[in-house]
N, C-alpha and C positions, 0 to 999 in steps of 0.2 A: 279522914282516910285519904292517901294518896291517891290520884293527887290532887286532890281537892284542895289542902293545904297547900299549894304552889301556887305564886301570882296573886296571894291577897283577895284569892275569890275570885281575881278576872278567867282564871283556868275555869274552875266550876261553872261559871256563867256562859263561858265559850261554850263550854262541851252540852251545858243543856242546850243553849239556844241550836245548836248544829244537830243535836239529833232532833228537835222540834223542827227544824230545817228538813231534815231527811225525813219527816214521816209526810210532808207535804209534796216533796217532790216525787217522793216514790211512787205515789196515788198519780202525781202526775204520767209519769215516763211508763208505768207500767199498765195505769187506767190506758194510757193512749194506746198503748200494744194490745192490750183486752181488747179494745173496741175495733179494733183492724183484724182482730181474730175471728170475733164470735159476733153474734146481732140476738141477741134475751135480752133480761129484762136489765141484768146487771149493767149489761151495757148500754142501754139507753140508762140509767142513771149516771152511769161514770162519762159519759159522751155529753150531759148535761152539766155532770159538775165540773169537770177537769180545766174548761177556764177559768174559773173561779178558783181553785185546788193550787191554781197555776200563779197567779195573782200572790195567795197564799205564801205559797211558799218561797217566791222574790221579795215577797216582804221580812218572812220569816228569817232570809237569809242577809238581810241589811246586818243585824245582830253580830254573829257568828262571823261575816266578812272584817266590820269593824274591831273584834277582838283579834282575831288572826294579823293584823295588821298594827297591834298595839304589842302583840308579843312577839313578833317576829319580825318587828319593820323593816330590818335590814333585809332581812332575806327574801321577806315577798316582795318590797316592794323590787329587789335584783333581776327575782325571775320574771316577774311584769315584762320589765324593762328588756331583758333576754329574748323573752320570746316577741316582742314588738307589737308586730300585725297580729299574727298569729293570734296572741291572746284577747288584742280586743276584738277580734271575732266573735268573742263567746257575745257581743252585745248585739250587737243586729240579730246573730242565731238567736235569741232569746225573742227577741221583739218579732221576728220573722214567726217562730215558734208559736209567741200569745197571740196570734194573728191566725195564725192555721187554726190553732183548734176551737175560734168563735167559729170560723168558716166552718169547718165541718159542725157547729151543733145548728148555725140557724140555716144553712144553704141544703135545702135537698139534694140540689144538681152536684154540688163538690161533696161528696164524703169520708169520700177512702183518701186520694190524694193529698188534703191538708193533712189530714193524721198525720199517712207515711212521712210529708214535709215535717212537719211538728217531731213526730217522733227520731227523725233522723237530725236536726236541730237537738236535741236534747241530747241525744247520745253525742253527739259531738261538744257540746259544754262538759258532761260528766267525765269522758275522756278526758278534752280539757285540763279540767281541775285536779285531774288524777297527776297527767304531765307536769302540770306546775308543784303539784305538792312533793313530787319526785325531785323536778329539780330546784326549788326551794331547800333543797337538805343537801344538795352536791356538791357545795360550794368548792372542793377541791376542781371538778370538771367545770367552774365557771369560767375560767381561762383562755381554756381550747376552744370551749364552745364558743365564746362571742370571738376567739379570731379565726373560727372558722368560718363566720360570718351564718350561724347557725338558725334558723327560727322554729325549729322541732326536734323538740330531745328526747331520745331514744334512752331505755332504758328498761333490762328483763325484768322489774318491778312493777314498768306501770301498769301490762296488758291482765296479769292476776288481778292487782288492785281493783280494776274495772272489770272483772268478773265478780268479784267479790259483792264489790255494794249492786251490783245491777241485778244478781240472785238474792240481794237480800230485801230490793227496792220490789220485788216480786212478791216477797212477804209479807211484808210491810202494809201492801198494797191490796192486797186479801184480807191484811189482819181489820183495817176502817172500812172496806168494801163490804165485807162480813156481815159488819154489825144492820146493815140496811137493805140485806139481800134476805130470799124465803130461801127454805129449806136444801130445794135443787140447787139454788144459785151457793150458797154456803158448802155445797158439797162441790160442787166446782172451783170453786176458791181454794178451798182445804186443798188439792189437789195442787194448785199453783203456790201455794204457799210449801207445799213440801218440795216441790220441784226446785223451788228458789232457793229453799235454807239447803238444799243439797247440792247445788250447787254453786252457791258461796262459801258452803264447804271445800269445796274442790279448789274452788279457786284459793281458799286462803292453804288447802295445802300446797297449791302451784306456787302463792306468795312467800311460805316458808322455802321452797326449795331454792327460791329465786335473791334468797337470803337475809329476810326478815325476820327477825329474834328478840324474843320478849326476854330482859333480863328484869332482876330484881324486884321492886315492886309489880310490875307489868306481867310477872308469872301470875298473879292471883287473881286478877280482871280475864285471862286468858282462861284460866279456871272458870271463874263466873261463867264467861261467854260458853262453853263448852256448856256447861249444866245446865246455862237460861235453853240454848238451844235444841237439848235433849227433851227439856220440858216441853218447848215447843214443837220440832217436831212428834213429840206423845199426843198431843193434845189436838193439834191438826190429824192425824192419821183418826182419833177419835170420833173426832167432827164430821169427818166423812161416811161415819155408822151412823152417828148420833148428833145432828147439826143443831142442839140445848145450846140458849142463852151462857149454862154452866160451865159448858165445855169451851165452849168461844171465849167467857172470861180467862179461864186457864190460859188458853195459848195467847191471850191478850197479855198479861201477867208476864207470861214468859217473853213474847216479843218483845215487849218494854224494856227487860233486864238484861234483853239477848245485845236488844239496839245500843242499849245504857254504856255495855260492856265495850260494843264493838267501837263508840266514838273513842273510850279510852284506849282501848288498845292502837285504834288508826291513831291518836294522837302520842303514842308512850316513844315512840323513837325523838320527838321533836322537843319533847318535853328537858330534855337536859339543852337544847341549842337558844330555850328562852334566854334572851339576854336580859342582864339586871338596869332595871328602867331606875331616874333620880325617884326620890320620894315628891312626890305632890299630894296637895290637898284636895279638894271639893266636894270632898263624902254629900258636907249639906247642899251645894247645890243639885248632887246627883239625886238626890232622895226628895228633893221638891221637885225635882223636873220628872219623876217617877211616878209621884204621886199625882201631879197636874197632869202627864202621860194618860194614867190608867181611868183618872176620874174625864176624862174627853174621851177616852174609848166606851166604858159607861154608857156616857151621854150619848154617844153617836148609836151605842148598840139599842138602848131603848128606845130613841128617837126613830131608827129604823123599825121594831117593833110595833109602833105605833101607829 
């Protein structure tokens, strides 16, 4: 199915790892907003895992960065290079960021503080990477901008954009919290999880107006996205009656589908700008390096077990 068939598979692989990506950051950016909010039980858990969550999902995103960069070389590595300083900022924020929130879980005396650090660090990478993937695709405005000696690119796409995933990272971030919170704390979630998919609704209507358009295949993922959504919010609004294992699978189900949907559609504009890479070989050495991969992950996960 489109466009899974694109890229020899490196598409498919991108898009899962990215939304594997996105369900660990979400837990991060939005666990750290939870816990600057509210002081229960949820939030001593998310205030205990979110280093950890945080770790997670830096890793998860090695994946996803290194495909992005194998089908779009020209272009990201351009905007890199465009925005200079600017973008390797997102590094030290990141490092500053996994720093703040060990501080607020083992320091009594700092609580609030690192969060807000932390959390104001993340929103400014997700911003970020919104800017770059904006202008990664502009390539007509790359001109002006670097002679205008530019290091921050404006653009009425990017500020929807970043409402979009930062209501959906709210979801998201309800949907794993969920599963390890009681009853109240579940009914408080439902709650932010509706609030989130409503408005990254909004935003993606703010995105269409700002003139983002699903043509062709990418009509039918938009489709998906609208249904997985509808599902989900049904099933949250449910949960806040009736906080059932049953119910929470549902709008699990549907998060999934909702998320599946949204990495393809965030990616259906870029998808014609892949350029055609030569033919190369190394299937076998990729598939022994996969295999020796996953059997040392194994080992490490039992050997910690034990």
């Amino acid at each position: 199915m489109w466009p899974f068939d694109v890229g020899g598979g490196v598409l498919a692989l991108y898009l899962g790892t990215l939304a594997l990506h996105a369900v660990f950051v979400s837990y991060v950016v939005a666990g750290t907003a939870y816990v600057l909010a509210r002081e229960d039980a949820v939030a001593a858990t998310v205030r205990d895992r979110v280093p950890f969550m945080l770790g997670c999902g830096i890793t998860a995103g090695v994946a996803p960065l290194l495909f992005v960069q194998l089908l779009h070389q020209r272009r990201f590595y351009t905007a890199n290079l465009l925005l200079g300083p600017r973008w390797g900022a997102v590094v030290p924020a990141l490092i500053v960021g996994f720093y703040a929130l060990y501080l607020a879980k083992t320091s009594e005396r700092w609580k609030r503080l690192p969060l807000v650090v932390g959390l104001g660090c993340f929103a400014f990478v997700a911003y970020s990477w919104s800017e770059l993937h904006e202008l990664a695709q502009a390539e007509p405005a790359w001109h002006d901008f670097y002679a205008a000696g530019h290091r921050i690119f404006l653009a009425g796409s990017i500020a929807p954009r970043f409402v979009v995933f930062a209501g959906a990272m709210a979801t998201l971030f309800a949907l794993v919290a969920a599963w390890s919170a009681d009853a109240a704390g579940r009914q408080r979630l439902a709650a932010i999880a509706i609030g989130g998919r409503v408005a990254s609704i909004a935003g993606a209507i703010w995105l269409w107006r700002a003139g983002f358009e699903l043509t062709g295949p990418a009509v039918a993922w938009g489709g998906i996205l609208i249904a997985a959504s509808v599902v989900d919010l049904g099933a949250w609004a449910v949960v806040i009656k009736r906080p059932t294992d049953r119910i929470l699978a549902v709008a699990t189900a549907g998060g999934a589908a909702a998320l599946l949907a949204a990495v393809v559609v965030r990616e259906s504009p870029r998808i014609a700008l892949i350029e055609p890479a030569p033919a190369a070989g190394g299937a076998i050495v990729f598939l022994v390096a996969l295999a020796v991969g996953a059997a040392a992950i194994g080992w490490i996960i039992r050997a910690a077990r034990d």
